[in-house]
N, C-alpha and C positions, 0 to 999 in steps of 0.2 A: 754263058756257062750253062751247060746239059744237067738239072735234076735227076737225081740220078736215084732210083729205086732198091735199099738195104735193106735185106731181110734179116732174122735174125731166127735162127730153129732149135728147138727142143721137145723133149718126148710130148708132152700135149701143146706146146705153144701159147703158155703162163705163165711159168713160174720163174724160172732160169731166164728165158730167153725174153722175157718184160725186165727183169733186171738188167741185164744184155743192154735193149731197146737205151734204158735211161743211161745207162751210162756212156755207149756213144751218141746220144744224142747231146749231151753234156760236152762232150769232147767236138762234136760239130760247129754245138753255140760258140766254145771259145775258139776255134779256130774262123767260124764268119762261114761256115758253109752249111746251105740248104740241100737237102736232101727229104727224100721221104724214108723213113724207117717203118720195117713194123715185124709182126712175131708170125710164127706159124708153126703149126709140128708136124713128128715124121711125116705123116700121109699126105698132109694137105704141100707140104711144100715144093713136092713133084712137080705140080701145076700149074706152080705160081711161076710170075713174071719177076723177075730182078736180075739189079745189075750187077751186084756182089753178094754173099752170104757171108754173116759172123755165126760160127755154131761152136761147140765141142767137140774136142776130141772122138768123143763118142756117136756123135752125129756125122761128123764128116763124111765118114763110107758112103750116107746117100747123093752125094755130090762129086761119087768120082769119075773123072773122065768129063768133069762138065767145065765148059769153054767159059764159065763166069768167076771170076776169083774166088775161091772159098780161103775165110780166114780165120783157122782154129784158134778158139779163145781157152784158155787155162782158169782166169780169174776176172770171172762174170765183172767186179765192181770196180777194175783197175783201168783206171783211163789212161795210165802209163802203156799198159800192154796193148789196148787198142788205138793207141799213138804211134807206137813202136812198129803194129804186125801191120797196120790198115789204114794209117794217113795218108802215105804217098800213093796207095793206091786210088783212093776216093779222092786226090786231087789233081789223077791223071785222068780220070772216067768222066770225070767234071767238065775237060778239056778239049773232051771229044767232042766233035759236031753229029 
């Protein structure tokens, strides 16, 4: 299985988007998959390396047209929604060689 690199964006890359972090990392443990997550904001996340993005509604515009899955989050704490919008994807990128 390919470790797969999740970011996670908000306006400085703190606040929202570390609550973001814990809670699919949460959602990882119970499902048994390793990944690496981490936070970053607008500016910096241009230049980052990853294989999917979780952000907000509000952030997505900087992601568009990009060939990595971006997956709008509504409710930062709800490990339903990032079950629901971003499981099947992070267990298809997993799969890839």
């Amino acid at each position: 299985m390919k470790k797969i690199k999740i970011m996670m964006v908000c306006g400085f890359g703190l606040g929202s988007s570390m609550v973001l972090k814990m809670t699919l990392d949460k959602v990882l443990k119970n499902h048994g998959i390793s990944a690496e997550t981490f936070c970053s904001d607008e500016a910096t996340s241009r230049g980052e390396f990853f294989d999917m993005v979780f952000t907000s509604e509000e952030m997505s515009h900087l992601f568009t047209g990009s060939p990595k899955p971006v997956i709008v989050i509504k409710n930062f704490l709800s490990a339903d929604e990032i079950e629901e919008k971003g499981l099947e994807i992070i267990k298809g990128l997993i799969q890839e060689d």
